[in-house]
C-alpha positions, 0 to 999 in steps of 0.5 A: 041532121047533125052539125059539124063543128070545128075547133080551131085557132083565130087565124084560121077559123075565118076560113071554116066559117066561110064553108058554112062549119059551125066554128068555135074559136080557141086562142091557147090549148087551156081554152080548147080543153075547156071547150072540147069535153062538152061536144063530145055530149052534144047530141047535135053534132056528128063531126068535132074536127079539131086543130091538130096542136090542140088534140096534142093537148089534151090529157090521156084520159080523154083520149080514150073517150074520143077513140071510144066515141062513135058520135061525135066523131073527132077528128084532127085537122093539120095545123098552120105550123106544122108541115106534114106529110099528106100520105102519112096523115091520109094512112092514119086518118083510114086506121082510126076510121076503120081499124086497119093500116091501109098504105097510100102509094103514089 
């Protein structure tokens, strides 16, 4: 069976662990780009959700092995600090899944 892991900040790592997710804790974007190369060799883990600030982060480069990756797979979980629109975020979650832009109505 596969693991999930989440990458997140100190603030909310408490709650992932309390589900029961395998959490790696990260205090600045400089450590989670360090962190977050080597899961995406691990053969154990099937789902990388990282805090959505760190994603920003991380260079073009990988990137583009993320969106080419198949296992694990990466997604990007809202930050704290930022408000966001659950429609929005729910459509481009479907298009990086499945390739095509579904549209979320109320």
């Amino acid at each position: 069976m596969y693991k999930f892991v989440v990458v997140t900040d100190p603030e909310t790592a408490p709650g992932f662990r309390l589900a029961g997710v395998d959490v790696l804790e990260a205090s600045t974007e400089e450590e989670a780009k360090k962190i977050i190369p080597s899961l995406l060799f691990k053969d154990d883990t099937g789902i990388v959700a990282i805090n959505e600030d760190f994603m920003a982060s991380l260079d073009a480069k990988l990137l583009e092995k993320i969106e080419k990756s198949h296992r694990p797979i990466i997604i990007s979980i809202p930050s704290r600090t930022r408000r966001i629109d659950r429609a929005d975020y729910i459509e481009r979650m479907l298009r990086r899944a499945i390739g095509y832009n579904i549209v979320v109505r109320r």
